[in-house]
PDB file of N, CA, C, O and CB in Angstrom:
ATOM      1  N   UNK A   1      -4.725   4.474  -8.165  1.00  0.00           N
ATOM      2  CA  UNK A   1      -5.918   5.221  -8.469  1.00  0.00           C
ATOM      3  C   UNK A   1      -7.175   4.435  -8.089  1.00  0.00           C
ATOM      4  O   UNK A   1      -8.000   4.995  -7.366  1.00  0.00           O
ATOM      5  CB  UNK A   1      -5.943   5.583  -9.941  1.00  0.00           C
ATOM      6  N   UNK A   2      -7.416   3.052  -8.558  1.00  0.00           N
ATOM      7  CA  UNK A   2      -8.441   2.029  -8.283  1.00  0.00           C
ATOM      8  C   UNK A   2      -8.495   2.464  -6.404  1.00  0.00           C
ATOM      9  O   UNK A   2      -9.527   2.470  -5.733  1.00  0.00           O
ATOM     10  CB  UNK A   2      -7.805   0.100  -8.851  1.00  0.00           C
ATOM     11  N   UNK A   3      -7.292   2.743  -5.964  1.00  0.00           N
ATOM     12  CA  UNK A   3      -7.506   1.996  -4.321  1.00  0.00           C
ATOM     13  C   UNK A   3      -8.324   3.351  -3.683  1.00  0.00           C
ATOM     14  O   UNK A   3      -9.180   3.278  -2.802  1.00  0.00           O
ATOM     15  CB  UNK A   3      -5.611   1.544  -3.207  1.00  0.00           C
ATOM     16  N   UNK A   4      -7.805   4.738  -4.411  1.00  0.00           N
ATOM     17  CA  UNK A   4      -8.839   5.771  -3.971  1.00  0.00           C
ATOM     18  C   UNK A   4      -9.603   6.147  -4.551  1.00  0.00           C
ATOM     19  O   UNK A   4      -9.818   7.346  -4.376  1.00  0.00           O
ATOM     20  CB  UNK A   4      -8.569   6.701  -3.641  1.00  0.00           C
ATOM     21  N   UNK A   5     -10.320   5.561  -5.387  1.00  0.00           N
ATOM     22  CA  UNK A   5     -11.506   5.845  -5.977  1.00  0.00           C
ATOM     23  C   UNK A   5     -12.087   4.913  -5.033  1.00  0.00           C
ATOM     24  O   UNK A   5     -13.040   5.377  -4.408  1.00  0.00           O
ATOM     25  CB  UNK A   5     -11.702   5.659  -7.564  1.00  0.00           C
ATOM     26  N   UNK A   6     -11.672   3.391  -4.695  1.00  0.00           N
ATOM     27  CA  UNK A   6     -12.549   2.924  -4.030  1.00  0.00           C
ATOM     28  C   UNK A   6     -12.769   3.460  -2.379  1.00  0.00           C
ATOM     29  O   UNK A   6     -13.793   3.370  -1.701  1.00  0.00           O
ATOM     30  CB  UNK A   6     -12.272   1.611  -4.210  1.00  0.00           C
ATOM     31  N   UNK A   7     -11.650   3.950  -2.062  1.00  0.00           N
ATOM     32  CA  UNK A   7     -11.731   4.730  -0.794  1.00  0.00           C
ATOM     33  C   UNK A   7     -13.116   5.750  -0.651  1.00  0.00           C
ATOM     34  O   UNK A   7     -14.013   5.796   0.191  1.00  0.00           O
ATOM     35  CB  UNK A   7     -10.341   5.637  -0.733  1.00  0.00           C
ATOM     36  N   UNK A   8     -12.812   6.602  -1.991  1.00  0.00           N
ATOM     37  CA  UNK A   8     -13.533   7.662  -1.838  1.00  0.00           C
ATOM     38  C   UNK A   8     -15.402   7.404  -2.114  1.00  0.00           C
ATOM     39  O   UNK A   8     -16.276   8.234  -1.867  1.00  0.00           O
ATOM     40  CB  UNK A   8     -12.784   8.685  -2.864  1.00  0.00           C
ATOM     41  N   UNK A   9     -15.584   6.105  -2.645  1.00  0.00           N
ATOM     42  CA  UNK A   9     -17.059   6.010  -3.051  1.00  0.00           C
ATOM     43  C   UNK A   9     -16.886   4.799  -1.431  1.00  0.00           C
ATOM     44  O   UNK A   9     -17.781   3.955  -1.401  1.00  0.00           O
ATOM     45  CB  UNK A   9     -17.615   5.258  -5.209  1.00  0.00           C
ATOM     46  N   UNK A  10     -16.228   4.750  -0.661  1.00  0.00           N
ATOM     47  CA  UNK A  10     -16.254   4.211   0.655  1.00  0.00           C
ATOM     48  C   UNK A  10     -16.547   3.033   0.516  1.00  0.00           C
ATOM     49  O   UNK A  10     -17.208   2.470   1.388  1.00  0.00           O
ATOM     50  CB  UNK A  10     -17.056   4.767   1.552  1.00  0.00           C
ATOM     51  N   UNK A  11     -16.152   2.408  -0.554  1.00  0.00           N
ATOM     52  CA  UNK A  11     -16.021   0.512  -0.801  1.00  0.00           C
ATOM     53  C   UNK A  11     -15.054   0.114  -0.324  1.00  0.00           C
ATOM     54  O   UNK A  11     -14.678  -0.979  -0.746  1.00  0.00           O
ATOM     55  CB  UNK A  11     -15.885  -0.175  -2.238  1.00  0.00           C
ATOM     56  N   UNK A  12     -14.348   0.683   0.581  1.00  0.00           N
ATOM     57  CA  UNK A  12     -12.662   0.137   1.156  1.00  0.00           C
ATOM     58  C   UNK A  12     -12.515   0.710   2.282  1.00  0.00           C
ATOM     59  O   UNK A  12     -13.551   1.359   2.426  1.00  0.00           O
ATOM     60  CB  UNK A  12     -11.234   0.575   0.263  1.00  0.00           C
ATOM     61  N   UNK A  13     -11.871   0.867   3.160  1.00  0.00           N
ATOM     62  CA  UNK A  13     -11.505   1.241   3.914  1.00  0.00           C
ATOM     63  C   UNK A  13      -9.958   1.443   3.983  1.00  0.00           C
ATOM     64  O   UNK A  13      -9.238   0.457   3.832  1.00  0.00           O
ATOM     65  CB  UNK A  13     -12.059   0.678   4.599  1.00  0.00           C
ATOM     66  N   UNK A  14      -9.383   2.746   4.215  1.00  0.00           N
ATOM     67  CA  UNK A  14      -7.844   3.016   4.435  1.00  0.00           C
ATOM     68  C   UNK A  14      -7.186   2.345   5.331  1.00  0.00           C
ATOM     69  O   UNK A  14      -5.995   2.162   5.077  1.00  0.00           O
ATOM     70  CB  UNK A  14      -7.553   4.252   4.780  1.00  0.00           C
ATOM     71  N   UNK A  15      -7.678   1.836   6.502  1.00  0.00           N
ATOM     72  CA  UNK A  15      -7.135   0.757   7.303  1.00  0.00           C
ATOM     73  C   UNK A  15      -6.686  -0.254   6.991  1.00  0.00           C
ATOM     74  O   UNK A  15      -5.652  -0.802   7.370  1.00  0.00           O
ATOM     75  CB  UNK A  15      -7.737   0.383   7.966  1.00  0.00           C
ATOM     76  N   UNK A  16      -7.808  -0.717   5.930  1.00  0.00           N
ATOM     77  CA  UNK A  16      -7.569  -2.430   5.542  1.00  0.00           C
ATOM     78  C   UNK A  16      -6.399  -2.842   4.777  1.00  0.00           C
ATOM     79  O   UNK A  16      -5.584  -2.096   4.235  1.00  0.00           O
ATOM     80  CB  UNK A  16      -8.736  -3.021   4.624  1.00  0.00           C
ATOM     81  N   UNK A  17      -6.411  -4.223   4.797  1.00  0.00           N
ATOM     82  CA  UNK A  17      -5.078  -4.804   4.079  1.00  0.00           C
ATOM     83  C   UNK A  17      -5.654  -4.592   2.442  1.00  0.00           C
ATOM     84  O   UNK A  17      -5.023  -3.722   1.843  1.00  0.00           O
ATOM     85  CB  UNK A  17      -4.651  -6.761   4.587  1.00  0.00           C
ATOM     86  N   UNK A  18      -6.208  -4.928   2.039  1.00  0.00           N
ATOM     87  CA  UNK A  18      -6.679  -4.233   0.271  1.00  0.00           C
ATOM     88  C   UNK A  18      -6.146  -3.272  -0.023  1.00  0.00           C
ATOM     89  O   UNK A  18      -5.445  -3.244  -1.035  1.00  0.00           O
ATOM     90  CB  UNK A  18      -8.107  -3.728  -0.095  1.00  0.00           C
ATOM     91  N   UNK A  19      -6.339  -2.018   0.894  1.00  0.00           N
ATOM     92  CA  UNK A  19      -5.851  -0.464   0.075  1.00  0.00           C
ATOM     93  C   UNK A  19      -4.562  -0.795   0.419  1.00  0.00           C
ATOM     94  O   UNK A  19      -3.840  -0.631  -0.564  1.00  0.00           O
ATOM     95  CB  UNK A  19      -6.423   1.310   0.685  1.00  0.00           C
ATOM     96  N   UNK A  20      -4.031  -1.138   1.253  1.00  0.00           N
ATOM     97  CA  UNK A  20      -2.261  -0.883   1.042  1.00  0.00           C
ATOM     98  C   UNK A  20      -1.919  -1.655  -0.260  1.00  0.00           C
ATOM     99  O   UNK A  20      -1.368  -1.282  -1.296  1.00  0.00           O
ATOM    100  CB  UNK A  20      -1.153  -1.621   2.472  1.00  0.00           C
ATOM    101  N   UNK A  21      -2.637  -3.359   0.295  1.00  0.00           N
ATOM    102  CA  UNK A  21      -1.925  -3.913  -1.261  1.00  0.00           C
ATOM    103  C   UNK A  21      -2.114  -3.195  -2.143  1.00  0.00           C
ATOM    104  O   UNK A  21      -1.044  -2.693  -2.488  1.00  0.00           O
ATOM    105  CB  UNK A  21      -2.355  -5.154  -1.905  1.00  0.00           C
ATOM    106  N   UNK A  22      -3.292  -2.708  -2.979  1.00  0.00           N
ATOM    107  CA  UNK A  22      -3.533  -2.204  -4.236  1.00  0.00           C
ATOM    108  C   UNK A  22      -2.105  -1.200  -4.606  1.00  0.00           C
ATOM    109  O   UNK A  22      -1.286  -1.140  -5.523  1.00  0.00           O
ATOM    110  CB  UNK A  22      -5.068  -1.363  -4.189  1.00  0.00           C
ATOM    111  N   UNK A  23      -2.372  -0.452  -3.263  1.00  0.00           N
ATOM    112  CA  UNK A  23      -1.473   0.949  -3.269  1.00  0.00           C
ATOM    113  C   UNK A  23       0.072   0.347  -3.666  1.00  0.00           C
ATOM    114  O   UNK A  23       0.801   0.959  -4.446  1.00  0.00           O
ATOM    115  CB  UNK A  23      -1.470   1.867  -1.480  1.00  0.00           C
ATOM    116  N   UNK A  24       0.375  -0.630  -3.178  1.00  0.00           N
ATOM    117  CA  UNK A  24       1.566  -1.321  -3.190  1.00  0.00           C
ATOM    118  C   UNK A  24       1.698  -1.920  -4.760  1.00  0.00           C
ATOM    119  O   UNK A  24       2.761  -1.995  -5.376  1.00  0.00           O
ATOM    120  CB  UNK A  24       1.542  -2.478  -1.985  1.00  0.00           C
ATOM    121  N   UNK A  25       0.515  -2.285  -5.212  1.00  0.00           N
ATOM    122  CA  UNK A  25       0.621  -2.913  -6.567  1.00  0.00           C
ATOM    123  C   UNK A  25       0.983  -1.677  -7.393  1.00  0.00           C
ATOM    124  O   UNK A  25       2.070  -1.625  -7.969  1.00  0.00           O
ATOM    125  CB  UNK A  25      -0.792  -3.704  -7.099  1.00  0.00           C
ATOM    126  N   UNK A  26      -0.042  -0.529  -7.473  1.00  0.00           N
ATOM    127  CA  UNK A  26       0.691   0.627  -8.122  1.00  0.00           C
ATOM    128  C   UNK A  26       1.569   1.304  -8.190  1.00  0.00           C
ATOM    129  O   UNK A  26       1.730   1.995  -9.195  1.00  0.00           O
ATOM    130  CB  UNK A  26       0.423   1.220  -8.153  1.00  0.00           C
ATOM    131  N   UNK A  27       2.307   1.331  -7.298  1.00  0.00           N
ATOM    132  CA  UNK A  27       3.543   1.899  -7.315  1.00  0.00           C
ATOM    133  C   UNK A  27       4.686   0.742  -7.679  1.00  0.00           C
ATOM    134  O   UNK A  27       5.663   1.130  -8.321  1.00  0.00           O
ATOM    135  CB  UNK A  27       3.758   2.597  -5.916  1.00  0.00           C
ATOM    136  N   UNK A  28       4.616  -0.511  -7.337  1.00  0.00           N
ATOM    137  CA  UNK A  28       5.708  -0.816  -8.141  1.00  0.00           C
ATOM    138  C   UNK A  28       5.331  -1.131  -9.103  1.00  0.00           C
ATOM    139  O   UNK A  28       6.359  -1.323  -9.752  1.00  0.00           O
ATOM    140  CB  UNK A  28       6.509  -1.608  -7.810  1.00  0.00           C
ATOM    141  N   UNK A  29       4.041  -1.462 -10.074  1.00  0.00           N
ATOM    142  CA  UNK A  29       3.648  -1.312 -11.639  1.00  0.00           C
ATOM    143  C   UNK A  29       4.413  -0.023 -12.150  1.00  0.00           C
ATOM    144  O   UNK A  29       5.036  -0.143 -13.205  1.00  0.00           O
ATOM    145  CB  UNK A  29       1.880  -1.109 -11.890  1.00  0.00           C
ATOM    146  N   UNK A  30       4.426   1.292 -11.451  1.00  0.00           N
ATOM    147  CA  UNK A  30       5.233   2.259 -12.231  1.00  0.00           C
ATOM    148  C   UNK A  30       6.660   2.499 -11.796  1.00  0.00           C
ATOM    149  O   UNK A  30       7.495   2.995 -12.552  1.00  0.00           O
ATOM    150  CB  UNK A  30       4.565   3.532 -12.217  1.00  0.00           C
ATOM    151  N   UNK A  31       6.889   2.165 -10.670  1.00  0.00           N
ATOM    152  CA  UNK A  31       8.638   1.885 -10.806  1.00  0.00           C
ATOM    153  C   UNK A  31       9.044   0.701 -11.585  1.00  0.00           C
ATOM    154  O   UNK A  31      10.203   0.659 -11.998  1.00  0.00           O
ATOM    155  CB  UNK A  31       9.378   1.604  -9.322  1.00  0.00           C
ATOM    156  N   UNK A  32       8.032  -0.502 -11.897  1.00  0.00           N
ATOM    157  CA  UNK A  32       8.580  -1.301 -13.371  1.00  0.00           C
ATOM    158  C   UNK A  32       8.399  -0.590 -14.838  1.00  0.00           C
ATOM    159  O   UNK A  32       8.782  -0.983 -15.940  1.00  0.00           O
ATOM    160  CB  UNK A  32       7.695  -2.763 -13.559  1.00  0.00           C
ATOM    161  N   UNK A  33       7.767   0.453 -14.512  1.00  0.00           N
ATOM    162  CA  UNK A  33       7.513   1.293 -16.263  1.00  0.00           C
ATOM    163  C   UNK A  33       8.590   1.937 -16.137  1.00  0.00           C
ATOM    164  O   UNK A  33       9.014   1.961 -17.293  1.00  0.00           O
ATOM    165  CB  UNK A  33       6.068   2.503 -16.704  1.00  0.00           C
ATOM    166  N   UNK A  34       9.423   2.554 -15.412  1.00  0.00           N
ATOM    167  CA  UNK A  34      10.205   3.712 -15.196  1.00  0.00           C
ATOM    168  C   UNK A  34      11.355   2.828 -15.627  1.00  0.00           C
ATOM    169  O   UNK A  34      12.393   3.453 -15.413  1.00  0.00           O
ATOM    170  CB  UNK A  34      10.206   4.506 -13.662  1.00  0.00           C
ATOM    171  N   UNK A  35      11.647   1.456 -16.221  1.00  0.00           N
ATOM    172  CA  UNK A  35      12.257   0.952 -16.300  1.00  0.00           C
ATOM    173  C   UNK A  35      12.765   1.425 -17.865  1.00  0.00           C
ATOM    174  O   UNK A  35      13.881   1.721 -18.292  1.00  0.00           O
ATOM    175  CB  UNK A  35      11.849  -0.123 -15.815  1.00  0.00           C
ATOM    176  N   UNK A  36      12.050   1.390 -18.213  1.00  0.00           N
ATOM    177  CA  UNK A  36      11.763   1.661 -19.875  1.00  0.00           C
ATOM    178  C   UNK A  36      12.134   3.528 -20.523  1.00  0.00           C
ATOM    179  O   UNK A  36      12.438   3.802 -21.685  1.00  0.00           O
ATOM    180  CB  UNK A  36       9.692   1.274 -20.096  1.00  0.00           C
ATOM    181  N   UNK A  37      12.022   4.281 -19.663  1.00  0.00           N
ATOM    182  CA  UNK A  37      11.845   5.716 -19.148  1.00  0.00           C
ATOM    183  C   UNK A  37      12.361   6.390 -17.895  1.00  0.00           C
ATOM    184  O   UNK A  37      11.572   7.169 -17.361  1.00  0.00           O
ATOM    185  CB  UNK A  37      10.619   5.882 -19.031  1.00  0.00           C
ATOM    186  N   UNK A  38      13.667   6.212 -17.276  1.00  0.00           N
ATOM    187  CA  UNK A  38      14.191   6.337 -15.677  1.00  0.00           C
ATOM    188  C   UNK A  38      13.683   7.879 -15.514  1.00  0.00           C
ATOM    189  O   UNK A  38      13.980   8.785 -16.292  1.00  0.00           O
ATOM    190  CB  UNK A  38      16.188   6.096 -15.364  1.00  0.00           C
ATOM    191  N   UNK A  39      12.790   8.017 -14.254  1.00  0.00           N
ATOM    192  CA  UNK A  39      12.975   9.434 -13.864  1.00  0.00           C
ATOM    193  C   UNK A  39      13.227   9.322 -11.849  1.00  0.00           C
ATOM    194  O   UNK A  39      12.776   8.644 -10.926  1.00  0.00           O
ATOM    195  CB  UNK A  39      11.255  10.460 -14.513  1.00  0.00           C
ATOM    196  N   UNK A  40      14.023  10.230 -11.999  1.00  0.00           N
ATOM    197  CA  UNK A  40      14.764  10.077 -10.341  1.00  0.00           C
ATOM    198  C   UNK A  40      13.561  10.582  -9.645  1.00  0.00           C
ATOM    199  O   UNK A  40      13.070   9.911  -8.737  1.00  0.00           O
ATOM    200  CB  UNK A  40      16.385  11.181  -9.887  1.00  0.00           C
ATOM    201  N   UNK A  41      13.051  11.711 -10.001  1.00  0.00           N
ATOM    202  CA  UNK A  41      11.771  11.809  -8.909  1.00  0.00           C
ATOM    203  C   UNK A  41      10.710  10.588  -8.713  1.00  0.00           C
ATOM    204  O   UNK A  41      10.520   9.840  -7.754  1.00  0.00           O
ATOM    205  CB  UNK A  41      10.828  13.054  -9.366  1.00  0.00           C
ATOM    206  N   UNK A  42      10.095  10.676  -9.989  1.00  0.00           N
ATOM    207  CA  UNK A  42       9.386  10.118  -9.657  1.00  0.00           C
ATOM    208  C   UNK A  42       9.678   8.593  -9.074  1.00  0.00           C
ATOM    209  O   UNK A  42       8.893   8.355  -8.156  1.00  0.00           O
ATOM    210  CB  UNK A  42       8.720  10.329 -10.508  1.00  0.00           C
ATOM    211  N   UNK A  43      10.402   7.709  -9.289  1.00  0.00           N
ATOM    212  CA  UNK A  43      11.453   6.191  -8.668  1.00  0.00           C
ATOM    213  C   UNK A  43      11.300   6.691  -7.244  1.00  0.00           C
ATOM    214  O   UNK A  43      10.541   6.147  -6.442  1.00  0.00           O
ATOM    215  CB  UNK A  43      13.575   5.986  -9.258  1.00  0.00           C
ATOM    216  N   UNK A  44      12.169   7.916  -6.912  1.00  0.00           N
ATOM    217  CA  UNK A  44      11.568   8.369  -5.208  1.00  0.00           C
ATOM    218  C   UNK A  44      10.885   8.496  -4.563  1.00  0.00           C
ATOM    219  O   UNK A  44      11.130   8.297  -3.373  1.00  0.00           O
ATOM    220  CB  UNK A  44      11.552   9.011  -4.725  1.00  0.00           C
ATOM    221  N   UNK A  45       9.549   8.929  -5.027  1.00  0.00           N
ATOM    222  CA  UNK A  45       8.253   9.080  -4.668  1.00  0.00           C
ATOM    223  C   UNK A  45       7.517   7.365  -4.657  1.00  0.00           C
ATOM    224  O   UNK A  45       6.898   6.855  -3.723  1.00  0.00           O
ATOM    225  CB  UNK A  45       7.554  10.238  -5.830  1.00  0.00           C
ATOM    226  N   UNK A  46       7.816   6.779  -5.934  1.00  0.00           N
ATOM    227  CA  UNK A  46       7.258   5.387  -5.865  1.00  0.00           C
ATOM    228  C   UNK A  46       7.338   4.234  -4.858  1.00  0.00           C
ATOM    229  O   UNK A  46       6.525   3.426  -4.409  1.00  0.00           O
ATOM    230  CB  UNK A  46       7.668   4.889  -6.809  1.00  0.00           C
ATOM    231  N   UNK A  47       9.551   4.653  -4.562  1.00  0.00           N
ATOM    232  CA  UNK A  47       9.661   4.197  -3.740  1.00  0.00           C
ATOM    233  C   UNK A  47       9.347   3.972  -2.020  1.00  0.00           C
ATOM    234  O   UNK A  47       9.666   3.097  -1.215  1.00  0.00           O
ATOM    235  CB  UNK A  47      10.244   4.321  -4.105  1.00  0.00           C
ATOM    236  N   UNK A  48       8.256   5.719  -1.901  1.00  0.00           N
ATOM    237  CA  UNK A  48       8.188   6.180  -0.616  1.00  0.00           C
ATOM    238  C   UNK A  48       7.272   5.355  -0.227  1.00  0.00           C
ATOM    239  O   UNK A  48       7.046   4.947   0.912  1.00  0.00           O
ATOM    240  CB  UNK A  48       7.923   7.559  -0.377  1.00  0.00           C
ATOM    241  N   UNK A  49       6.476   4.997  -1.713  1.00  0.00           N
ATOM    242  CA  UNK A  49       4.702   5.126  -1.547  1.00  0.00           C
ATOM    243  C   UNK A  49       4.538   3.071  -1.701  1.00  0.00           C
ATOM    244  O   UNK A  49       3.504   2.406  -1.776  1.00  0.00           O
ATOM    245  CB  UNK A  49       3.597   6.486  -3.507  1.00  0.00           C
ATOM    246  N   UNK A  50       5.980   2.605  -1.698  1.00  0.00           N
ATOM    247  CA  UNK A  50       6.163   1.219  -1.651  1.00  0.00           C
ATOM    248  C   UNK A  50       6.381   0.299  -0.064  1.00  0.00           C
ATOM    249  O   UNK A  50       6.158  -0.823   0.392  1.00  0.00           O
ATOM    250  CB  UNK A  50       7.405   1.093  -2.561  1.00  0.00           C
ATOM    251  N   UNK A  51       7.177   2.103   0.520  1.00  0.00           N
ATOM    252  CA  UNK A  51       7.356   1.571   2.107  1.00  0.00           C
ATOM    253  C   UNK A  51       6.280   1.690   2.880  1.00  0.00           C
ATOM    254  O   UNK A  51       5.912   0.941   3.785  1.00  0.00           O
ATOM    255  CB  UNK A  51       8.390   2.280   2.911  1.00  0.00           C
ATOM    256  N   UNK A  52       5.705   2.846   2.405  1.00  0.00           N
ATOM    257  CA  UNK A  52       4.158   3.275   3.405  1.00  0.00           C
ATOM    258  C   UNK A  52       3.385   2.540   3.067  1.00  0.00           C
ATOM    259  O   UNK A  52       2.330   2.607   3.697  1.00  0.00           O
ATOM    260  CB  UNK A  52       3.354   4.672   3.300  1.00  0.00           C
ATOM    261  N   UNK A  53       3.458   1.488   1.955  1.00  0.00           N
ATOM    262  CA  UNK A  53       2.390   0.386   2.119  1.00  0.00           C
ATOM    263  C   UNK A  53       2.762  -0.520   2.584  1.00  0.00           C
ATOM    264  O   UNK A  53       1.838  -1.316   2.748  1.00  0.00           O
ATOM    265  CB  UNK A  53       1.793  -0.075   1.158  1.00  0.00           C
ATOM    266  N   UNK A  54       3.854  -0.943   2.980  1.00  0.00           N
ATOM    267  CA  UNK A  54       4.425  -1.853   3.238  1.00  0.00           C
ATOM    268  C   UNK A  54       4.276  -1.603   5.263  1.00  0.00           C
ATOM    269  O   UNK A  54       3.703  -2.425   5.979  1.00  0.00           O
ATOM    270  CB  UNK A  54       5.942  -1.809   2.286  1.00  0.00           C
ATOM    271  N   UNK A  55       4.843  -0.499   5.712  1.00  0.00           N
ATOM    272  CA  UNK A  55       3.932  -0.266   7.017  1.00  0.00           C
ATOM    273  C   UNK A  55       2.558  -0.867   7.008  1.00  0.00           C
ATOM    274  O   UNK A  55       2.325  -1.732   7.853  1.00  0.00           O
ATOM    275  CB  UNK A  55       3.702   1.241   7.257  1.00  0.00           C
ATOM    276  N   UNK A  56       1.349  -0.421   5.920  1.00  0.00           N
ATOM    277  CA  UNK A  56       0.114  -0.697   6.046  1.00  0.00           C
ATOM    278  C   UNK A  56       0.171  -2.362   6.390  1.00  0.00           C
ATOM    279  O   UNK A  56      -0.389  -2.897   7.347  1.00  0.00           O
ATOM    280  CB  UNK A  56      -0.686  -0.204   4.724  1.00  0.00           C
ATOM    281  N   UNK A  57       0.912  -2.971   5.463  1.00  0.00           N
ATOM    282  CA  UNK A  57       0.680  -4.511   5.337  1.00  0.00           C
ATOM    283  C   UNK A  57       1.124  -5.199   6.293  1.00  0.00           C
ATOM    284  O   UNK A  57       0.745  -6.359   6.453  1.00  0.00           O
ATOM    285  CB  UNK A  57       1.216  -5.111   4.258  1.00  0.00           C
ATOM    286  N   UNK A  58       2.236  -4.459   7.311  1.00  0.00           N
ATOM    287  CA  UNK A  58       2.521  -4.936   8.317  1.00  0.00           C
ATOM    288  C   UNK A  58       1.761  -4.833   9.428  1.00  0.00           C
ATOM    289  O   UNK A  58       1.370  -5.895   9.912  1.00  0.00           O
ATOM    290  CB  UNK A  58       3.462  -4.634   8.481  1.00  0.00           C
ATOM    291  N   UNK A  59       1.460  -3.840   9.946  1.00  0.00           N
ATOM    292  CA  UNK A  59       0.703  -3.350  10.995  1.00  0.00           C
ATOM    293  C   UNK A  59      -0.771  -4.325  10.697  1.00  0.00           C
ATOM    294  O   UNK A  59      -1.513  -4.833  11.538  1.00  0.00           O
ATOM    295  CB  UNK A  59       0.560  -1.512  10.901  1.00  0.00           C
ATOM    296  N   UNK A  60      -0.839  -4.353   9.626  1.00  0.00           N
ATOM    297  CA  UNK A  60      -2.410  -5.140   9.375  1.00  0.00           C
ATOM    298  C   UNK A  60      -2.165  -6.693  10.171  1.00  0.00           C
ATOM    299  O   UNK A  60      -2.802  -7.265  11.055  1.00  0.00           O
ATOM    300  CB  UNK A  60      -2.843  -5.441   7.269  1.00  0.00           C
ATOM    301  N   UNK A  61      -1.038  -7.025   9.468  1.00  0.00           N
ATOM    302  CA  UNK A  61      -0.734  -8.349  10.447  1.00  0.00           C
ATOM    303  C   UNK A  61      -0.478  -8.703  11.881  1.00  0.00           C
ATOM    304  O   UNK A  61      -0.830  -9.638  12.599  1.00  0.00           O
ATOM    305  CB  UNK A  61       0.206  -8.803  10.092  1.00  0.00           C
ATOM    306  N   UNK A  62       0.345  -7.504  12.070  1.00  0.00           N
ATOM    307  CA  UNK A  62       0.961  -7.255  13.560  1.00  0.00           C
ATOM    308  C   UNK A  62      -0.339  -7.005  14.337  1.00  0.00           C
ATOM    309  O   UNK A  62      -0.278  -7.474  15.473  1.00  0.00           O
ATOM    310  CB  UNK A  62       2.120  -5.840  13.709  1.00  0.00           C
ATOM    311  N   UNK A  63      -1.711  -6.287  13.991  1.00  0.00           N
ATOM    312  CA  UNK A  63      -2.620  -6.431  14.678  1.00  0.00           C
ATOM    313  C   UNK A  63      -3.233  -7.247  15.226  1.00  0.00           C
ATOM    314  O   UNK A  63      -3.402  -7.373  16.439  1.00  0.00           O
ATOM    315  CB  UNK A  63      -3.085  -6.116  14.390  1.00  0.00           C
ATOM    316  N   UNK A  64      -3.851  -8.242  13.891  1.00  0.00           N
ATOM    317  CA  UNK A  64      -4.192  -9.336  13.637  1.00  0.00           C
ATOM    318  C   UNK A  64      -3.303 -10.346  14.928  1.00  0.00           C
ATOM    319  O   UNK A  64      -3.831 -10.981  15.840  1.00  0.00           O
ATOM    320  CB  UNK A  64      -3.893  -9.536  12.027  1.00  0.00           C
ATOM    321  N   UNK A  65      -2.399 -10.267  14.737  1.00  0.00           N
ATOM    322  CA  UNK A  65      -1.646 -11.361  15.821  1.00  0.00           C
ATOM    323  C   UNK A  65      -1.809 -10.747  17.355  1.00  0.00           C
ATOM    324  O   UNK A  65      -1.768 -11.419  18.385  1.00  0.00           O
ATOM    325  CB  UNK A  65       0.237 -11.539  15.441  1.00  0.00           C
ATOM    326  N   UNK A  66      -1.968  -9.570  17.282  1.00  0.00           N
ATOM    327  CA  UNK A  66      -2.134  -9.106  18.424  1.00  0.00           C
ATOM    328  C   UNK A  66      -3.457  -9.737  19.333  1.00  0.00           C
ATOM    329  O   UNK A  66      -3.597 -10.335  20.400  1.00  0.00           O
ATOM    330  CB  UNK A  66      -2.179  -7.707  18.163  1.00  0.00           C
ATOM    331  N   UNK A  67      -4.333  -9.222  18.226  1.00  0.00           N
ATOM    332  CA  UNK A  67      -5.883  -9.802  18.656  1.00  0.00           C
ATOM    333  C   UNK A  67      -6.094 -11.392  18.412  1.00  0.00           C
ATOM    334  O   UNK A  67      -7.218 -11.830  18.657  1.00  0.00           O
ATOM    335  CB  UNK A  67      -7.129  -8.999  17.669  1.00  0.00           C
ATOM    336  N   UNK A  68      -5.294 -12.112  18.039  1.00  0.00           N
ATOM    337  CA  UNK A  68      -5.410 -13.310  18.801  1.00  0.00           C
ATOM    338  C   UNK A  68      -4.497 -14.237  19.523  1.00  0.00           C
ATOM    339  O   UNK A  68      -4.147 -15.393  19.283  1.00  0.00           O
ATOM    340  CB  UNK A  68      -5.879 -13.944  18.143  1.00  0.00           C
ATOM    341  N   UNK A  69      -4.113 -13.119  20.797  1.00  0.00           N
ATOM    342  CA  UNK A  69      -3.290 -13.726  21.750  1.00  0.00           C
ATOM    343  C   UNK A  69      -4.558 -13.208  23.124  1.00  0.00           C
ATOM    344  O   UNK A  69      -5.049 -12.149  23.517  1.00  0.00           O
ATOM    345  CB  UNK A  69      -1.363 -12.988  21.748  1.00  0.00           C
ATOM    346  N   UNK A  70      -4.650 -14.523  23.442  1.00  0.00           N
ATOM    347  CA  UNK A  70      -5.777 -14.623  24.659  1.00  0.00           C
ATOM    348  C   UNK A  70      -5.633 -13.497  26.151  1.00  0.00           C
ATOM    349  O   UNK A  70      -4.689 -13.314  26.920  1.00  0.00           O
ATOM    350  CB  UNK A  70      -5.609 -16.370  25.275  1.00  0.00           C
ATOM    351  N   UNK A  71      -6.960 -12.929  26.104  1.00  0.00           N
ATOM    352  CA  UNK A  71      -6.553 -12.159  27.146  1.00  0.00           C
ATOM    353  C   UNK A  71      -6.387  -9.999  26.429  1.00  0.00           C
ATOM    354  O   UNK A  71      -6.419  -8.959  27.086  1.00  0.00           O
ATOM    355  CB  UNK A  71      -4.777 -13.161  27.688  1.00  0.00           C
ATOM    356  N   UNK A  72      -6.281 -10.153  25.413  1.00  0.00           N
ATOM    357  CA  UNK A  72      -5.865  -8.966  24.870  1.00  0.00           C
ATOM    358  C   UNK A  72      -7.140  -8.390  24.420  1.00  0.00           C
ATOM    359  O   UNK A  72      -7.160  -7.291  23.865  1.00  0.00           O
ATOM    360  CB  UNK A  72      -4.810  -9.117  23.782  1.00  0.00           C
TER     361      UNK A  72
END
């Protein structure tokens, strides 16, 4: 919630490595609550929203290395 509220008052950017982490912090904060409370949907959804940040956090790097190989 923090990562799109800050999206939306445009203190972040959806590109950056911040909103994935955050995004990444929240979803497994509630697949560790679901620990206490198991629900199959929602564990699925958490888990979706754990890989698509996990793309974000990669690609952020994979760029990053991109742009500093000389010549590129």
């Amino acid at each position: 919630m923090v990562a799109y509220l800050m999206l939306q008052l445009n203190r972040l950017s959806s590109s950056g490595l911040l909103y994935s982490l955050l995004n990444l912090l929240g979803a497994t904060l509630i697949i560790v609550s679901l620990v206490a409370d198991f629900n199959l949907s929602a564990f699925v959804m958490e888990v979706f929203w754990v890989l698509i940040s996990l793309v974000g956090i990669i690609r952020h790097f994979s760029l990053k290395t991109l742009n500093q190989i000389p010549g590129k």
